[in-house]
ChimeraX commands (.cxc) that place a marker at each C-alpha (Angstrom):
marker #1 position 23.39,-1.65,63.89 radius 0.5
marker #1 position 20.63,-3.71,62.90 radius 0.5
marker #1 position 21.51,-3.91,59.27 radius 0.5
marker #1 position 24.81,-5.26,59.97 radius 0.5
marker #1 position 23.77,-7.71,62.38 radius 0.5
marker #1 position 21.36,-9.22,60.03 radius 0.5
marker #1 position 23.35,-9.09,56.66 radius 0.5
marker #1 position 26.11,-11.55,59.19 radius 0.5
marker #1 position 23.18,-13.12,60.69 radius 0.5
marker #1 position 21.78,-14.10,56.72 radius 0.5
marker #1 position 24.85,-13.60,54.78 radius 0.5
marker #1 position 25.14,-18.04,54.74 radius 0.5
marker #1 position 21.71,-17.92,53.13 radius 0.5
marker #1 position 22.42,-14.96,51.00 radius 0.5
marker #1 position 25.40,-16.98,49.36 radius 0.5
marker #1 position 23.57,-20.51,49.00 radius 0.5
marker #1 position 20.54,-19.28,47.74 radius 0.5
marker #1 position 23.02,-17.27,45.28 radius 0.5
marker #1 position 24.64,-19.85,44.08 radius 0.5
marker #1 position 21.42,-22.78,43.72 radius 0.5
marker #1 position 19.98,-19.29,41.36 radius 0.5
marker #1 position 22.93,-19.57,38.92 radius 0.5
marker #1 position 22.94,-23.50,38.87 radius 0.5
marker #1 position 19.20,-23.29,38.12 radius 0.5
marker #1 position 20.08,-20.75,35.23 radius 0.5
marker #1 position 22.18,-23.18,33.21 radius 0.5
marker #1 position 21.05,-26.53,34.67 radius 0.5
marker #1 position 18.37,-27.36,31.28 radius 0.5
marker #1 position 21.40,-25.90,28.65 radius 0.5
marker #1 position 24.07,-27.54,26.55 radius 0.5
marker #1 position 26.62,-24.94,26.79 radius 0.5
marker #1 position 25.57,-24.56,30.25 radius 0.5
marker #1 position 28.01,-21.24,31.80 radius 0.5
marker #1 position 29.26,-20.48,28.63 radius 0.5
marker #1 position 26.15,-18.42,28.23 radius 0.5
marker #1 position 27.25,-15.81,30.62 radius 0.5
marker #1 position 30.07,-15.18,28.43 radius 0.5
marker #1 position 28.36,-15.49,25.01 radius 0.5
marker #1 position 25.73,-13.35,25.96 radius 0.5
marker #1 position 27.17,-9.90,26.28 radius 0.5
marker #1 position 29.75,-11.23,23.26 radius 0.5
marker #1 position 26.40,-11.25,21.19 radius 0.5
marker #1 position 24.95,-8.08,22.22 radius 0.5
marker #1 position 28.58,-6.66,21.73 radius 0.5
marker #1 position 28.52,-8.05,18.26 radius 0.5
marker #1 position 25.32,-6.46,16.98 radius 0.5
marker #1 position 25.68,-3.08,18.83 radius 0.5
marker #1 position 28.94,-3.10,17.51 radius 0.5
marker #1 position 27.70,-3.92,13.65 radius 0.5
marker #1 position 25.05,-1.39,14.36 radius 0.5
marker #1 position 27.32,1.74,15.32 radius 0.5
marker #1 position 30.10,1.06,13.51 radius 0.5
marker #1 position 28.19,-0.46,10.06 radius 0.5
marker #1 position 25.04,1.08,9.98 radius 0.5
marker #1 position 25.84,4.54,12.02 radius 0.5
marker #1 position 29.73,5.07,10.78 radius 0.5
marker #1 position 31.09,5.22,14.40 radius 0.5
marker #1 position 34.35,5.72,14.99 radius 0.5
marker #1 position 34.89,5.04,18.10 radius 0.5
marker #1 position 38.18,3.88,19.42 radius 0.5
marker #1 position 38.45,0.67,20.60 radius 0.5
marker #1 position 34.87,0.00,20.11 radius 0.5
marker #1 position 33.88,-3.72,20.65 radius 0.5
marker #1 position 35.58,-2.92,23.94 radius 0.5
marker #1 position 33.90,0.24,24.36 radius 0.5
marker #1 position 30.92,-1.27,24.23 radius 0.5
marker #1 position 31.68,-4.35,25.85 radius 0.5
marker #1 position 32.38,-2.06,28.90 radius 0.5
marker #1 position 29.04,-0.23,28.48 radius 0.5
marker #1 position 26.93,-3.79,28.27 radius 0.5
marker #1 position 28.50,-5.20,31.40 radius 0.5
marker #1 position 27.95,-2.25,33.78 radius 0.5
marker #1 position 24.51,-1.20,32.34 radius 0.5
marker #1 position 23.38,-5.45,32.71 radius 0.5
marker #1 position 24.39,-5.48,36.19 radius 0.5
marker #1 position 22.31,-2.28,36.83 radius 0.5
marker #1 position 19.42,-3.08,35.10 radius 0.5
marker #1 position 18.78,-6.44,35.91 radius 0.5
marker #1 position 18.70,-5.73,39.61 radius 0.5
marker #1 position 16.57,-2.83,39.51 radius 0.5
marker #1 position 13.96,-4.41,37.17 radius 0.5
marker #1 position 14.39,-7.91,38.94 radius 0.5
marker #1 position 13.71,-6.13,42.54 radius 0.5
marker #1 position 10.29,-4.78,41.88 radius 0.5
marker #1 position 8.36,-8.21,41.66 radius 0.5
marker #1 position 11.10,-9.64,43.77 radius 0.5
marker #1 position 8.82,-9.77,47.11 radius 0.5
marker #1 position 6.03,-11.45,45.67 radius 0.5
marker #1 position 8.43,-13.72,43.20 radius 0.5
marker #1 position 9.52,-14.70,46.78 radius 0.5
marker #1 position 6.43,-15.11,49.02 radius 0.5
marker #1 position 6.71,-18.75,49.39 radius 0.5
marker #1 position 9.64,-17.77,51.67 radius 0.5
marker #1 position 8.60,-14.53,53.05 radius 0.5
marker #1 position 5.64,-15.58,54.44 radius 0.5
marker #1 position 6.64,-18.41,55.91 radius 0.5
marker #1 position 9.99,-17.36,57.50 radius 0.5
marker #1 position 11.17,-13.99,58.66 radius 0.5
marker #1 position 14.25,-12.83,56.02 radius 0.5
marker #1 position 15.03,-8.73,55.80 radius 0.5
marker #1 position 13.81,-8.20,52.59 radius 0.5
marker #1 position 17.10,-6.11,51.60 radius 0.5
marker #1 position 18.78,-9.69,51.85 radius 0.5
marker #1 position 16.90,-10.92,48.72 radius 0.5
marker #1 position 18.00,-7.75,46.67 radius 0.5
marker #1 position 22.00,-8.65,47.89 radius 0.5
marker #1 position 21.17,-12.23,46.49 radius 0.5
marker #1 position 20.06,-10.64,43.09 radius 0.5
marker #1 position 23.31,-9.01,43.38 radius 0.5
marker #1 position 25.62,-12.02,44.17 radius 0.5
marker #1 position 23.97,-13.44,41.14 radius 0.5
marker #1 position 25.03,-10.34,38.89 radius 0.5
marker #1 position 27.89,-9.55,40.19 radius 0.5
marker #1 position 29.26,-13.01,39.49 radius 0.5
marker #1 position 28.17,-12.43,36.01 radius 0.5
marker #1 position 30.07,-9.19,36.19 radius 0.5
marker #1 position 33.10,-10.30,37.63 radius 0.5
marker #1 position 33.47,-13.10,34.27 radius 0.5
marker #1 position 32.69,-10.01,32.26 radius 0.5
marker #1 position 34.84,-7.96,33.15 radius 0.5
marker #1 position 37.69,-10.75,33.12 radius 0.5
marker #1 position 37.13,-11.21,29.30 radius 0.5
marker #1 position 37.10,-7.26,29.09 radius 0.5
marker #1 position 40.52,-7.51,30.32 radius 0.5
marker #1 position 41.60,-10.12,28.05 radius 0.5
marker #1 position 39.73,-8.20,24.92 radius 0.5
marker #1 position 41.98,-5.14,25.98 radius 0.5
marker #1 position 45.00,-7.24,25.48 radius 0.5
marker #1 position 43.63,-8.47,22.20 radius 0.5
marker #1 position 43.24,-5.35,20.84 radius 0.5
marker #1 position 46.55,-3.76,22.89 radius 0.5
marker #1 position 44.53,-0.98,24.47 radius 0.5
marker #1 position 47.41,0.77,26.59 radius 0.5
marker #1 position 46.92,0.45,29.81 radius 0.5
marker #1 position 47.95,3.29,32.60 radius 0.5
marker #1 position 47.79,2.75,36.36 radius 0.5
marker #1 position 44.46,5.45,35.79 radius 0.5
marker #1 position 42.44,1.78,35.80 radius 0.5
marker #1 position 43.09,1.93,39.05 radius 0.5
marker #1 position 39.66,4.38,39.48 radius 0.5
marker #1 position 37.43,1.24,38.23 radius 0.5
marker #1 position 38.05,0.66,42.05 radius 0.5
marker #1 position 35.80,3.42,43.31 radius 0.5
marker #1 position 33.63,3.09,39.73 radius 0.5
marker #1 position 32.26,-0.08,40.48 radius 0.5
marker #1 position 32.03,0.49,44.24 radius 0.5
marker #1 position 29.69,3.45,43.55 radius 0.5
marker #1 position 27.73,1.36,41.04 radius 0.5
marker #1 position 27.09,-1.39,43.70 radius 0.5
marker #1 position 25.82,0.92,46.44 radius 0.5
marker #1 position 23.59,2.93,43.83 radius 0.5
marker #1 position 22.50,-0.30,42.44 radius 0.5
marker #1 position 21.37,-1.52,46.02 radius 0.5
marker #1 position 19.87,1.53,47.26 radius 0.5
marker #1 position 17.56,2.08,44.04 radius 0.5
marker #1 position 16.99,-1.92,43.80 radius 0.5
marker #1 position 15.58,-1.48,47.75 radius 0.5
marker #1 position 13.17,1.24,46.68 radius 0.5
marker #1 position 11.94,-0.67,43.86 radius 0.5
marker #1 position 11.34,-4.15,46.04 radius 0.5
marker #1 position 9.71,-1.65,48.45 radius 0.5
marker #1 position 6.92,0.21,45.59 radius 0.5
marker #1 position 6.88,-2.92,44.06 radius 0.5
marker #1 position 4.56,-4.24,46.49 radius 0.5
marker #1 position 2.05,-1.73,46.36 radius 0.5
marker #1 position 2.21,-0.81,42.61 radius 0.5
marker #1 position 1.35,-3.44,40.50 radius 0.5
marker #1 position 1.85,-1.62,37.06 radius 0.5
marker #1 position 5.80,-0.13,38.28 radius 0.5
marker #1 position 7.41,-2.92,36.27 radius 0.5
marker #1 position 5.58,-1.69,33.29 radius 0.5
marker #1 position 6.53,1.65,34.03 radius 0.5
marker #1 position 9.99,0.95,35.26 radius 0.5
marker #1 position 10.86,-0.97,31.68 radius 0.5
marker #1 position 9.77,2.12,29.78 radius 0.5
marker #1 position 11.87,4.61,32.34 radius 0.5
marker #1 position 15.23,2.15,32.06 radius 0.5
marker #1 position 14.86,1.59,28.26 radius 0.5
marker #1 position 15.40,5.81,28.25 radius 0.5
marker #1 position 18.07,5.49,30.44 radius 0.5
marker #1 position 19.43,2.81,28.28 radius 0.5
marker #1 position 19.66,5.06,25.33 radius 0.5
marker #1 position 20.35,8.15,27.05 radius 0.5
marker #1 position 23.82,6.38,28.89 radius 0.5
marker #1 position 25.20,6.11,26.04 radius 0.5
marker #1 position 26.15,2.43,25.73 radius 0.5
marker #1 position 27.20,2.51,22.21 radius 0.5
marker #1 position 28.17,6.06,21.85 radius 0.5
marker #1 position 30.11,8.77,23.38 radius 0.5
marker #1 position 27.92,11.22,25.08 radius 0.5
marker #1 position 30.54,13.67,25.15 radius 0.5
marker #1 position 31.61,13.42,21.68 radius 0.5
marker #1 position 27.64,12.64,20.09 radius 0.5
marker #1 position 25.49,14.81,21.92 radius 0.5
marker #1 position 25.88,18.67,21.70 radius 0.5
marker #1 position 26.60,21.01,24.66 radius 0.5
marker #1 position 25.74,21.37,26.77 radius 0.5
marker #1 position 23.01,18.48,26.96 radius 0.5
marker #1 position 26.14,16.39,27.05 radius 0.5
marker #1 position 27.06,18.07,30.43 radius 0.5
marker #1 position 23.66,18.25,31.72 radius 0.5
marker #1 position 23.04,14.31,30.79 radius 0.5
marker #1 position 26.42,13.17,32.76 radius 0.5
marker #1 position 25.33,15.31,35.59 radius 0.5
marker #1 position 21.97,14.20,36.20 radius 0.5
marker #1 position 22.25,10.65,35.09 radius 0.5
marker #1 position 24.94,8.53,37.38 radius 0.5
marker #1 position 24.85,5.25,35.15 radius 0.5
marker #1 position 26.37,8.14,31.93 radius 0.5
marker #1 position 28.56,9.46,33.96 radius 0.5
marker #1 position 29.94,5.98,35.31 radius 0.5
marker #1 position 30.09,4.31,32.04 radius 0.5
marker #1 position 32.01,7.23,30.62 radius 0.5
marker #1 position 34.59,7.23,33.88 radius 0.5
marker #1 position 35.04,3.96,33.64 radius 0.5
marker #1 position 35.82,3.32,29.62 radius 0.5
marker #1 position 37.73,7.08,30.16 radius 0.5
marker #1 position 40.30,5.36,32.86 radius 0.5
marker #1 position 39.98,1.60,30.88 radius 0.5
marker #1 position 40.68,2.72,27.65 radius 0.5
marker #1 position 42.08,6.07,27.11 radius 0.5
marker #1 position 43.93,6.82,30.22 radius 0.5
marker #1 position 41.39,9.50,31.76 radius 0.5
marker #1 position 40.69,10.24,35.24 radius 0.5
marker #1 position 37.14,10.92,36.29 radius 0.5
marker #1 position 35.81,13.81,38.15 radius 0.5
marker #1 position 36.78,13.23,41.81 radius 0.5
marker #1 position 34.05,15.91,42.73 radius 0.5
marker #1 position 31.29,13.89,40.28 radius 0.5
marker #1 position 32.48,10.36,41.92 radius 0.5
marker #1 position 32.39,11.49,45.63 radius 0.5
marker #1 position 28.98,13.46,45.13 radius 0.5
marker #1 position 27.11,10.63,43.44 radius 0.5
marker #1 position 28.98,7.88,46.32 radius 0.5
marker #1 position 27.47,10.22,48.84 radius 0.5
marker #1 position 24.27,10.13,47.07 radius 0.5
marker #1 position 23.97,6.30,46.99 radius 0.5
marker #1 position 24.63,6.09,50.42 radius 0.5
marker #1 position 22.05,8.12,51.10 radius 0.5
marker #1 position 19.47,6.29,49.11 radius 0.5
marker #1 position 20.87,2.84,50.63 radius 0.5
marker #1 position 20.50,4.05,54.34 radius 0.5
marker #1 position 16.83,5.88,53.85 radius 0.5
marker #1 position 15.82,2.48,51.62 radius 0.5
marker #1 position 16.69,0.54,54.46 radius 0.5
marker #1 position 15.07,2.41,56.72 radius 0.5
marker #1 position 11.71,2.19,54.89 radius 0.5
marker #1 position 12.12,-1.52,54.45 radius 0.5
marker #1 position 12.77,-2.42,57.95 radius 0.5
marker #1 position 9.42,0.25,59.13 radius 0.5
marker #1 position 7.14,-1.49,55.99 radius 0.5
marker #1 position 8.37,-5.02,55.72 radius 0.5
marker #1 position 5.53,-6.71,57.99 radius 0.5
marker #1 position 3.16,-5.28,55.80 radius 0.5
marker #1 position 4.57,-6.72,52.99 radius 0.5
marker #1 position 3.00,-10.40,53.60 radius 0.5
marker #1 position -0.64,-8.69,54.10 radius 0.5
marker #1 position -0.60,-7.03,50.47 radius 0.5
marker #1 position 0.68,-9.96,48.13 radius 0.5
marker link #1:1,2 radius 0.2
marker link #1:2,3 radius 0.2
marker link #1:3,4 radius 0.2
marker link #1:4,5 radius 0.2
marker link #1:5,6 radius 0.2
marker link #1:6,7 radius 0.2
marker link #1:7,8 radius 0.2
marker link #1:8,9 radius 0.2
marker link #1:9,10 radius 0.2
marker link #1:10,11 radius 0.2
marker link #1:11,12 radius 0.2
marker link #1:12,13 radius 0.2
marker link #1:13,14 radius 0.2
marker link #1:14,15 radius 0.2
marker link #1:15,16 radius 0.2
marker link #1:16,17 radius 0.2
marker link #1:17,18 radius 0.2
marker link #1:18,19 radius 0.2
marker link #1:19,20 radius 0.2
marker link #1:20,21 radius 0.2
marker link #1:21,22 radius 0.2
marker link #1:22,23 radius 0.2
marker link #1:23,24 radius 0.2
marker link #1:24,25 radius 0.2
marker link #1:25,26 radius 0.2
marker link #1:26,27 radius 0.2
marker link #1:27,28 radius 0.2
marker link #1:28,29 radius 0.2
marker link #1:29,30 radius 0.2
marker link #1:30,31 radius 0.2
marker link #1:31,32 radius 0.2
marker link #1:32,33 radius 0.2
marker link #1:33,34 radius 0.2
marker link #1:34,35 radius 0.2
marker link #1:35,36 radius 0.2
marker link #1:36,37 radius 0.2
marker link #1:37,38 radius 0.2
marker link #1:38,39 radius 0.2
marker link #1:39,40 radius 0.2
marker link #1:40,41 radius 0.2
marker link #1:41,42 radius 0.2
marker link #1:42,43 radius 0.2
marker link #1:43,44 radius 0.2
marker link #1:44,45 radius 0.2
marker link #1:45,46 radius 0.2
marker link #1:46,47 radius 0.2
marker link #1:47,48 radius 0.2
marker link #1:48,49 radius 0.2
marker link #1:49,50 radius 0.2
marker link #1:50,51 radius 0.2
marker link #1:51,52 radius 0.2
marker link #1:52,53 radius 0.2
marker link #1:53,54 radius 0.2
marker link #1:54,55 radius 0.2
marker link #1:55,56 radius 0.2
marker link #1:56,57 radius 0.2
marker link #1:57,58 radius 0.2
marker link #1:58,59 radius 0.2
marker link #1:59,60 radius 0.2
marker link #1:60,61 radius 0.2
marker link #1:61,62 radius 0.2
marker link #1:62,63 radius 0.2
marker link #1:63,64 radius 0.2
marker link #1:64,65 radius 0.2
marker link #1:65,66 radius 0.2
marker link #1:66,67 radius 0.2
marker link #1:67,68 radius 0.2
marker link #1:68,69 radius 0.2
marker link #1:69,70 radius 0.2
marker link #1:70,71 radius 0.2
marker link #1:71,72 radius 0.2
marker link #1:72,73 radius 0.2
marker link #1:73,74 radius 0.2
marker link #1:74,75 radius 0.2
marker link #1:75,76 radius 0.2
marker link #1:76,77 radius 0.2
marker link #1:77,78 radius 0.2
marker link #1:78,79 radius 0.2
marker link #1:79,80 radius 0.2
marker link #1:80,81 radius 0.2
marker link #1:81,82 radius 0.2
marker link #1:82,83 radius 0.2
marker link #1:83,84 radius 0.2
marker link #1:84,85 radius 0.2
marker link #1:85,86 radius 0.2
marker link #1:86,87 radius 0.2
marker link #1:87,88 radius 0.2
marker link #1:88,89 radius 0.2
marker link #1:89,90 radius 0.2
marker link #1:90,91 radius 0.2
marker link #1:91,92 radius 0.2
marker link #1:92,93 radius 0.2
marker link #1:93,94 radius 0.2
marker link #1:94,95 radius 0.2
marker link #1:95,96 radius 0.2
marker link #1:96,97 radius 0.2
marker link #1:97,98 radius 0.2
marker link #1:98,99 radius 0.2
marker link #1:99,100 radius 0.2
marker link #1:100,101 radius 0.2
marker link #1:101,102 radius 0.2
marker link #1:102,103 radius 0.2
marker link #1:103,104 radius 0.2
marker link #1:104,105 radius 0.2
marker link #1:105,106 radius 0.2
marker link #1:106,107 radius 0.2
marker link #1:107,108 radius 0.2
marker link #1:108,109 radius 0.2
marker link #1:109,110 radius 0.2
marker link #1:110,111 radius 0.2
marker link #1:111,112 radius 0.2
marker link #1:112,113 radius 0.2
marker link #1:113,114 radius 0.2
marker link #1:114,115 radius 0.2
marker link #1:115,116 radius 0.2
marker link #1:116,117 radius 0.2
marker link #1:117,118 radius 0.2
marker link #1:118,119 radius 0.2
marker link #1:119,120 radius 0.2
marker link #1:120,121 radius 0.2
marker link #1:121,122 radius 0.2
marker link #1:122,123 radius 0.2
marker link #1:123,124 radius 0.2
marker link #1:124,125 radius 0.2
marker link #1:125,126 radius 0.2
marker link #1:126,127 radius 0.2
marker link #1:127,128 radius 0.2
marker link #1:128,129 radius 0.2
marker link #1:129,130 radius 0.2
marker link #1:130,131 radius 0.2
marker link #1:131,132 radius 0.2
marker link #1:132,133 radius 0.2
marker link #1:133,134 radius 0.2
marker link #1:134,135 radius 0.2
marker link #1:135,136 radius 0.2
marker link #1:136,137 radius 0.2
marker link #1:137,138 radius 0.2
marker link #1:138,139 radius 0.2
marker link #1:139,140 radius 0.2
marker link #1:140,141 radius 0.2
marker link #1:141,142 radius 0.2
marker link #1:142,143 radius 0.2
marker link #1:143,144 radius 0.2
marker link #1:144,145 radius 0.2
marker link #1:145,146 radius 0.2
marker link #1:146,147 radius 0.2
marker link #1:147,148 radius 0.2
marker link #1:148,149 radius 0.2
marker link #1:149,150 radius 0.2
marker link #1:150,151 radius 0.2
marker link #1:151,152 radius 0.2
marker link #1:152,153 radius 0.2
marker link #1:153,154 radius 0.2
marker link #1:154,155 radius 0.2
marker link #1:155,156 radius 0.2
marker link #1:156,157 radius 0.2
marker link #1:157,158 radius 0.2
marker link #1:158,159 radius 0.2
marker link #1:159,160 radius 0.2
marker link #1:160,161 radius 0.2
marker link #1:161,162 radius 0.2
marker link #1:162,163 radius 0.2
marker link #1:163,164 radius 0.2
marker link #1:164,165 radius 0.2
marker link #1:165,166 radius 0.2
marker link #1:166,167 radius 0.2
marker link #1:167,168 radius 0.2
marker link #1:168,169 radius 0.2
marker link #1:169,170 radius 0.2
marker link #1:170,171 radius 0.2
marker link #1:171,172 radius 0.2
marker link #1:172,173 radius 0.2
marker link #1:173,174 radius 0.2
marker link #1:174,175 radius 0.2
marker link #1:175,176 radius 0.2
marker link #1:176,177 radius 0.2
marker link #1:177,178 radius 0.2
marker link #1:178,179 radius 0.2
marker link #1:179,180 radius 0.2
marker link #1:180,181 radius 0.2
marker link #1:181,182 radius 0.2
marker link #1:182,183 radius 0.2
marker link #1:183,184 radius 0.2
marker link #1:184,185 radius 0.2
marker link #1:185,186 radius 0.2
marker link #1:186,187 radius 0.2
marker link #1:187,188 radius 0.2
marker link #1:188,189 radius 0.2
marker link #1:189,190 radius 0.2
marker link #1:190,191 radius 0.2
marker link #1:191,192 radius 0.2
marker link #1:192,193 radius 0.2
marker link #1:193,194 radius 0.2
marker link #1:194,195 radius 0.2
marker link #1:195,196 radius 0.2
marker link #1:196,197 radius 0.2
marker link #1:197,198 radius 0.2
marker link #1:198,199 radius 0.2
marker link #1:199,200 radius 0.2
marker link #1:200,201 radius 0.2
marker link #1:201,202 radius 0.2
marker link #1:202,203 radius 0.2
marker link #1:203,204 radius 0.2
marker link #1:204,205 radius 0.2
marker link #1:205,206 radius 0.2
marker link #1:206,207 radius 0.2
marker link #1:207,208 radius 0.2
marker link #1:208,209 radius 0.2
marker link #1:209,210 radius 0.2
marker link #1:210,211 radius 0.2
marker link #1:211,212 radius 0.2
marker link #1:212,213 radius 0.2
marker link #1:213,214 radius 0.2
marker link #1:214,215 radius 0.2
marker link #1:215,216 radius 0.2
marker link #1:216,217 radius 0.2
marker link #1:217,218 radius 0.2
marker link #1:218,219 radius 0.2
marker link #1:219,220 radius 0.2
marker link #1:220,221 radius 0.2
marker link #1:221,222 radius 0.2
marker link #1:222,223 radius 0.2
marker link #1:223,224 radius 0.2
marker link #1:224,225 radius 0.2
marker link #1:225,226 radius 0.2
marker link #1:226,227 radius 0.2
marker link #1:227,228 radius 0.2
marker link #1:228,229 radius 0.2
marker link #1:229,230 radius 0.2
marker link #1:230,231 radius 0.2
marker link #1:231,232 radius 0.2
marker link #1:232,233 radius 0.2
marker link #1:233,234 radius 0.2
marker link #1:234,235 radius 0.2
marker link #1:235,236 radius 0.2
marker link #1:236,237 radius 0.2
marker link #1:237,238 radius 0.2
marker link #1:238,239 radius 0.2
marker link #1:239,240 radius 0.2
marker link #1:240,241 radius 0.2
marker link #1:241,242 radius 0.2
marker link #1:242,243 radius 0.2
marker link #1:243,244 radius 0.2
marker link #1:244,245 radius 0.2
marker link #1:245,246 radius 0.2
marker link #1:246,247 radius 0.2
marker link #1:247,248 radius 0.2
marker link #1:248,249 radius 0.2
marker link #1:249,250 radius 0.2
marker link #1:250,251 radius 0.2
marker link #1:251,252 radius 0.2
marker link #1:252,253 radius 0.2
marker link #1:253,254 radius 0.2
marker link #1:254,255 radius 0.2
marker link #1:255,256 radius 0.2
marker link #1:256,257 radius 0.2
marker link #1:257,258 radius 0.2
marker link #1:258,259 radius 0.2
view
């Protein structure tokens, strides 16, 4: 398979181009990778002063509620968003040397996913802090974040692939992600906050709800997810992975001729 092939064939250059991204990232600050802790701490912080001050939540285990909600929703949205400008961020390299263009949305993900992994080792350690019981149902943030990854990567591909031709889909994709920021419920419980059955309808139609919620459900409280939900919405990013790369691999010479 030709996708296989080249992700070995790139996979060095995926990783070191990875890696020279997050030294660039902290290379001009003082505190230097301390920021990609302190960073979702902040937003934590406020969302969690917001909600809890300002809105009377009630929410149990809340700064880890939302600390869960931040991490997966960053990783999501910074890829997508990052991936629609990413071909022409990248045309120096493009059109000078042949690179699948699906390997520069994996190197996006390296990046974020590194972030994600620190994140979600202080989750752990806030859990412990504030002795959230923990069941061997944690064990479905396996398949959670799996599912996240490949629906990450397949939408991330369609965006690099638009991106090209639209110039205004950033604009347009910042205004469509802020909705699904609010309507994912980062710092609430769709369940509990939004009446039926929009509350059903929401975790049905929007994966990143329904993900968040398995995955503080099984982290926190000791719930298991919909099997049905998790296998239909795996299937589903499969299918947008395999049909992105498919359209990448027919378009990508074209690519260098628009930017």
């Amino acid at each position: 398979m030709k996708f296989v092939n080249d992700l070995k064939k790139y996979w060095d250059y995926t990783k070191r181009s990875a890696k020279a991204e997050l030294k660039s990232e902290v290379a001009s600050s003082y505190l230097n990778w301390l920021w990609w802790i302190l960073d979702p701490l902040l937003f934590m912080m406020v969302y969690t002063f917001i909600a809890q001050v300002v809105f009377s939540g009630r929410e149990k285990f809340f700064p880890v509620f939302v600390f869960i909600g931040l991490t997966m929703w960053n990783f999501f949205n910074k890829i997508v968003i990052g991936s629609v400008k990413i071909v022409r961020n990248n045309s120096a390299i493009v059109s000078k040397v042949y690179v699948p263009k699906f390997i520069l949305v994996i190197q996006k993900m390296l990046v974020n996913g590194f972030k994600f992994v620190m994140s979600f080792i202080l989750m752990v350690i806030m859990m412990f802090f504030f002795r959230v019981p923990i069941t061997w149902k944690i064990l479905y943030m396996i398949p959670i974040v799996l599912i996240l990854w490949i629906l990450t990567f397949g939408i991330s591909n369609l965006m690099l692939h638009f991106g090209v031709f639209v110039e205004d889909l950033r604009n347009v994709m910042t205004v469509l992600l802020k909705l699904t920021f609010y309507m994912s419920g980062i710092f609430y419980s769709i369940p509990k906050r939004v009446p039926a059955p929009y509350d059903e309808f929401l975790m049905r139609v929007n994966p990143i709800a329904f993900l968040l919620n398995s995955a503080r459900g099984c982290m926190l409280y000791g719930e298991a997810p919909s099997v049905q939900m998790l296998l239909f919405w795996g299937v589903f990013g499969l299918v947008v992975s395999c049909v992105s790369i498919k359209i990448l691999y027919k378009y990508e010479n074209s690519y260098v001729k628009v930017i």
